[in-house]
Structures are given as C-alpha cells and as structure tokens.
N, CA, C and O atoms as a Tinker XYZ file with bonds, in Angstrom:
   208  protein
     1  N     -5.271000   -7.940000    7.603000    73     2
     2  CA    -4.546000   -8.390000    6.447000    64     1     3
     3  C     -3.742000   -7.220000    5.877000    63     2     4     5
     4  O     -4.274000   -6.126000    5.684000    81     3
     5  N     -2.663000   -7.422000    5.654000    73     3     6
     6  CA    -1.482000   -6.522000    5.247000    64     5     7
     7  C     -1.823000   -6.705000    3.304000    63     6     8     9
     8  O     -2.230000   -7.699000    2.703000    81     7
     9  N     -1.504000   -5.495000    2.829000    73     7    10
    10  CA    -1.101000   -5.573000    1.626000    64     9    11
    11  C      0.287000   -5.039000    0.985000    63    10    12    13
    12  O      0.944000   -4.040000    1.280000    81    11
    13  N      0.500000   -5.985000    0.061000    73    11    14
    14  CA     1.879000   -5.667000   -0.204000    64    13    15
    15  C      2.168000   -4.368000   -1.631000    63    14    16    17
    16  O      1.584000   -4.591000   -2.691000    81    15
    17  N      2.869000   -3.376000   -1.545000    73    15    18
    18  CA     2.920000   -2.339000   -2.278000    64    17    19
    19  C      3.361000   -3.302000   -4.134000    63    18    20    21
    20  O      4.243000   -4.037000   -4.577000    81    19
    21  N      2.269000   -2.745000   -4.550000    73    19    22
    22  CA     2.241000   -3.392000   -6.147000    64    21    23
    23  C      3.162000   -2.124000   -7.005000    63    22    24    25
    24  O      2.996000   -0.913000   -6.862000    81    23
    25  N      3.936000   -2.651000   -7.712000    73    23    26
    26  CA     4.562000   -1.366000   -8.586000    64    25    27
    27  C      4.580000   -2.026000  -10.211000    63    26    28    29
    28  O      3.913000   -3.053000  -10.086000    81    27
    29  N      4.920000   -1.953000  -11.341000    73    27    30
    30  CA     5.110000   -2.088000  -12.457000    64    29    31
    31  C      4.038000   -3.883000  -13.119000    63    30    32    33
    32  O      4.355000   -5.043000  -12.856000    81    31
    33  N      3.000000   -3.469000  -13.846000    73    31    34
    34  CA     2.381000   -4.666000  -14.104000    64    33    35
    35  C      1.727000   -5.218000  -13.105000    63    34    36    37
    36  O      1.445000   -6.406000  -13.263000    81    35
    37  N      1.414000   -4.733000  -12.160000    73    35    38
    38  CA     0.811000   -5.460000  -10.569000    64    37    39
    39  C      1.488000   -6.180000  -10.365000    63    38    40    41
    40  O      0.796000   -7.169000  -10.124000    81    39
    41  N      2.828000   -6.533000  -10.241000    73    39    42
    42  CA     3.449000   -6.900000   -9.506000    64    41    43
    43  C      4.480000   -6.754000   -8.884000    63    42    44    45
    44  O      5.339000   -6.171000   -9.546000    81    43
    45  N      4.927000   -7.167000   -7.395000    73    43    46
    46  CA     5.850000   -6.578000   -6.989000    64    45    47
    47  C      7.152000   -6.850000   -7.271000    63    46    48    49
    48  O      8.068000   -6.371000   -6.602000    81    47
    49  N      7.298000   -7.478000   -8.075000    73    47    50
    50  CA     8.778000   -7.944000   -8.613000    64    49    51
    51  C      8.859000   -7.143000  -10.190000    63    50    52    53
    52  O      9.713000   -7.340000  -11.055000    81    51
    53  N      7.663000   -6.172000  -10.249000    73    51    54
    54  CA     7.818000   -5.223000  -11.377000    64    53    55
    55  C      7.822000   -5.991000  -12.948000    63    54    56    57
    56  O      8.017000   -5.350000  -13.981000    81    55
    57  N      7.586000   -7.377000  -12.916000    73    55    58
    58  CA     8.131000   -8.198000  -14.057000    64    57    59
    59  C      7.209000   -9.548000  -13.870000    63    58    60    61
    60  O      6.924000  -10.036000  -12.776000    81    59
    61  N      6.755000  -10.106000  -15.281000    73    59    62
    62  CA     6.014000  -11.219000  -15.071000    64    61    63
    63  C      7.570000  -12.258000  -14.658000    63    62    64    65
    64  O      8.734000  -11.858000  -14.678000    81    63
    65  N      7.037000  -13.732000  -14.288000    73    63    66
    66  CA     7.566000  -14.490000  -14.761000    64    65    67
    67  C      7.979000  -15.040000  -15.600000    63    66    68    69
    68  O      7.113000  -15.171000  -16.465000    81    67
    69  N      9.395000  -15.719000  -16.012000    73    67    70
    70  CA     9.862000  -16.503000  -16.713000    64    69    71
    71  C      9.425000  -17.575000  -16.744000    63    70    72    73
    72  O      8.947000  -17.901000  -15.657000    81    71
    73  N      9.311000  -18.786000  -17.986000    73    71    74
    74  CA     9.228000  -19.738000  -17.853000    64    73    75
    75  C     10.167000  -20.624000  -17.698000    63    74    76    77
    76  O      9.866000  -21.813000  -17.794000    81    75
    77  N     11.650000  -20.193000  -17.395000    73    75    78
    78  CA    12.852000  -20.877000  -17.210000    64    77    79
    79  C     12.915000  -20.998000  -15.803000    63    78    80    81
    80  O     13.330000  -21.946000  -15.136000    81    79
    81  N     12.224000  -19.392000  -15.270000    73    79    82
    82  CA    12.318000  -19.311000  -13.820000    64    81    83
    83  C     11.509000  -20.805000  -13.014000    63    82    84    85
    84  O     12.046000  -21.524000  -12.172000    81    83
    85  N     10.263000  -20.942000  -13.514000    73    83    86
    86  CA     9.490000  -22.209000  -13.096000    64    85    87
    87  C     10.226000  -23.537000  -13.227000    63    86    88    89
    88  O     10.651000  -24.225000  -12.299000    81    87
    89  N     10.326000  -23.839000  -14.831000    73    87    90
    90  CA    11.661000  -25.096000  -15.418000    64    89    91
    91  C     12.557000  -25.066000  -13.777000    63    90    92    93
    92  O     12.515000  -26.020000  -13.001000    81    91
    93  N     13.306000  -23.811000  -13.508000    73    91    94
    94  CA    14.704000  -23.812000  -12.551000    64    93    95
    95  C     13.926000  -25.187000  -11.569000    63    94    96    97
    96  O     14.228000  -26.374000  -11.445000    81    95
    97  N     12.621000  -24.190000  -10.893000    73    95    98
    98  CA    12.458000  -24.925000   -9.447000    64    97    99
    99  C     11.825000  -26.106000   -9.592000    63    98   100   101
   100  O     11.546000  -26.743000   -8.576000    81    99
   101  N     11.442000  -26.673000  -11.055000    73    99   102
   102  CA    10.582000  -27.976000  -11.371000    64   101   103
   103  C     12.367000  -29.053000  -11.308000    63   102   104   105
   104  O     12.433000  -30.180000  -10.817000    81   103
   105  N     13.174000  -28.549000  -11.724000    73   103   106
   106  CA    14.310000  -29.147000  -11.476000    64   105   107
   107  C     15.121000  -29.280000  -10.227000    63   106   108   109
   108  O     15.670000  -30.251000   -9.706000    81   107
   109  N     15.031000  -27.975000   -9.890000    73   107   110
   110  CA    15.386000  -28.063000   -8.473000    64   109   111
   111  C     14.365000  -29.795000   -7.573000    63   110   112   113
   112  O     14.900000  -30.548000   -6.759000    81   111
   113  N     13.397000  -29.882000   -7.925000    73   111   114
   114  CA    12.121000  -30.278000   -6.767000    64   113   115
   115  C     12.552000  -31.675000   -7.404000    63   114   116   117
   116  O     12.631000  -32.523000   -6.515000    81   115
   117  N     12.893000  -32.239000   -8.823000    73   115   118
   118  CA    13.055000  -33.078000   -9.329000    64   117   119
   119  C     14.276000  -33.672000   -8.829000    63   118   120   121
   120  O     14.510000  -34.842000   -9.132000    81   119
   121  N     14.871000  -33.197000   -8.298000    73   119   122
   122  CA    16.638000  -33.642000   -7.998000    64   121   123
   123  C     16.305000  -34.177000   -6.828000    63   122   124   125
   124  O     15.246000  -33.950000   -6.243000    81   123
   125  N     17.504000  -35.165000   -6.305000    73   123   126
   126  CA    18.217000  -35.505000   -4.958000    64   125   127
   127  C     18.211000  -34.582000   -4.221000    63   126   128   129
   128  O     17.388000  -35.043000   -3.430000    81   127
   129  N     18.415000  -33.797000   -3.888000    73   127   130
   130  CA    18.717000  -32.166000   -3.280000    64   129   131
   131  C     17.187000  -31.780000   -2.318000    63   130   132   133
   132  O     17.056000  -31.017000   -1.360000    81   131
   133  N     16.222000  -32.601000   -2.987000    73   131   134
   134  CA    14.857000  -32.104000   -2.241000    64   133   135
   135  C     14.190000  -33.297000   -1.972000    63   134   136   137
   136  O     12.961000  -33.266000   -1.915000    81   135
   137  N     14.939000  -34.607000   -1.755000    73   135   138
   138  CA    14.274000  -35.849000   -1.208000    64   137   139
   139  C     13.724000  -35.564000   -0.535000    63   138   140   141
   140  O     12.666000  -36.137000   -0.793000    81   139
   141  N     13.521000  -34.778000    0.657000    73   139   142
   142  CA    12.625000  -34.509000    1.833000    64   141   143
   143  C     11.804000  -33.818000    1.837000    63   142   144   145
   144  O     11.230000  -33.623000    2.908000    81   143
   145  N     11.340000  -33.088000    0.572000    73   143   146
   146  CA    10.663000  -32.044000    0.449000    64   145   147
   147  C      8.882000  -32.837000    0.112000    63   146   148   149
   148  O      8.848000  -33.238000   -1.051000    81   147
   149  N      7.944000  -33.018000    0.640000    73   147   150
   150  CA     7.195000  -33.523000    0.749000    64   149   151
   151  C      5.855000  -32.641000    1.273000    63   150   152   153
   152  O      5.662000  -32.227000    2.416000    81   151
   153  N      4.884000  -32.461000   -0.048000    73   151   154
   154  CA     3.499000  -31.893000    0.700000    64   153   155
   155  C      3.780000  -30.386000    0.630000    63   154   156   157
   156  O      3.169000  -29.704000    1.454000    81   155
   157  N      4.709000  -29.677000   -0.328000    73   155   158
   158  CA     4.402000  -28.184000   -0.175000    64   157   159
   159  C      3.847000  -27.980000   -1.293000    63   158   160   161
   160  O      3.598000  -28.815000   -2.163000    81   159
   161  N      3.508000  -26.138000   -1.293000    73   159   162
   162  CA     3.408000  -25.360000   -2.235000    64   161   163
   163  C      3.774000  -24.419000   -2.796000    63   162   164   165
   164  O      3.212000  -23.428000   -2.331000    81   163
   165  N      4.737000  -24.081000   -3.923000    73   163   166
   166  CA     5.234000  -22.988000   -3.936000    64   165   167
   167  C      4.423000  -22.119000   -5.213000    63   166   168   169
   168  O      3.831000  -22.598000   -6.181000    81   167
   169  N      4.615000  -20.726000   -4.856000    73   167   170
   170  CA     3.596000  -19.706000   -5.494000    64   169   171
   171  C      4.961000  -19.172000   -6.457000    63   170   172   173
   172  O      6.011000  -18.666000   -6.062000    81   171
   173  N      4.614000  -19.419000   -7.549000    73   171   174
   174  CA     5.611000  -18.420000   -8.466000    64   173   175
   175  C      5.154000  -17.685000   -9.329000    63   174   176   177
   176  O      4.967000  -18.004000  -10.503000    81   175
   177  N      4.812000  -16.077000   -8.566000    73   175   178
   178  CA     3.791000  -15.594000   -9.595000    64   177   179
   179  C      4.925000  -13.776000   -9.369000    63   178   180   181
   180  O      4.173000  -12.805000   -9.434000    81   179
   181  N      5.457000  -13.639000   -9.292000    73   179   182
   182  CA     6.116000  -12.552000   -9.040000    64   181   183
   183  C      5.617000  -11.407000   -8.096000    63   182   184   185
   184  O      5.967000  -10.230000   -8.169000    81   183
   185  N      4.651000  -12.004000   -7.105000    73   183   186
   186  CA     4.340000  -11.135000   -6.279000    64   185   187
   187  C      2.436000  -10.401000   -6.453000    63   186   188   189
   188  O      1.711000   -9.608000   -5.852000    81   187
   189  N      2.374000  -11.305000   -7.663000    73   187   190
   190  CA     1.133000  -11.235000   -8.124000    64   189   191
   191  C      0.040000  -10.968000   -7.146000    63   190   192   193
   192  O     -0.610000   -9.929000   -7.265000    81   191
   193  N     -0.277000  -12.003000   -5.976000    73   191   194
   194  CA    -0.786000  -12.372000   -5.224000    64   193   195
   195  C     -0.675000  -11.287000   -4.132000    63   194   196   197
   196  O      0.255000  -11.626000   -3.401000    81   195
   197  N     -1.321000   -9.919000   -3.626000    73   195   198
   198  CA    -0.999000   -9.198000   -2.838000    64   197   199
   199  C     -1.157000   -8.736000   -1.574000    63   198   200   201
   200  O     -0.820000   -7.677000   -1.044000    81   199
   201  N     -1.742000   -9.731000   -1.160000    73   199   202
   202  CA    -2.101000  -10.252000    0.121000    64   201   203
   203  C     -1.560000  -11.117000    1.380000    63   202   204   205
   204  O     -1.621000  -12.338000    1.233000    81   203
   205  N     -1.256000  -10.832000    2.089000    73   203   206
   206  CA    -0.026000  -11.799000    2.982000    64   205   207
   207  C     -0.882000  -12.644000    3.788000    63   206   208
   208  O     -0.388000  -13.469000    4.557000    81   207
C-alpha cells in the first residue's frame, strides 16, 4: 500500500473542502449530463484519505 505525501491540515490538497465544492458535483450528478452514471462513489475529502 502506497501512501500519499500529506502537506497543510492533512491534506493533500493543503485545504479542507468547500461546501459549494460538494453542492457543484450534487448538481453535476443531478443533471442530464450523468444519466448513465449509475452505482458509484465519489470521495470528496481533499485528499484526506491517504491511502491508495
């Protein structure tokens, strides 16, 4: 198992998340644009998670 280099706040995007950032992709997933999108998961934690 690889780990990924943590920098600012433990995370690697140096920055928590937004809650606009989440809103974006709850809209994105809500639209026409992702009719086919079925059965995933997406992690929006800024890199939080440091383990691949």
């Amino acid at each position: 198992m690889r780990r990924c280099r943590s920098t600012r706040w433990g995370t690697t995007g140096g920055r928590f998340t937004r809650a606009d950032e989440v809103a974006d992709l709850v809209v994105l997933l809500a639209s026409e644009r992702t009719g086919n999108v079925t059965g995933s998961d997406f992690v929006i934690d800024g890199g939080l998670i440091t383990t691949v």
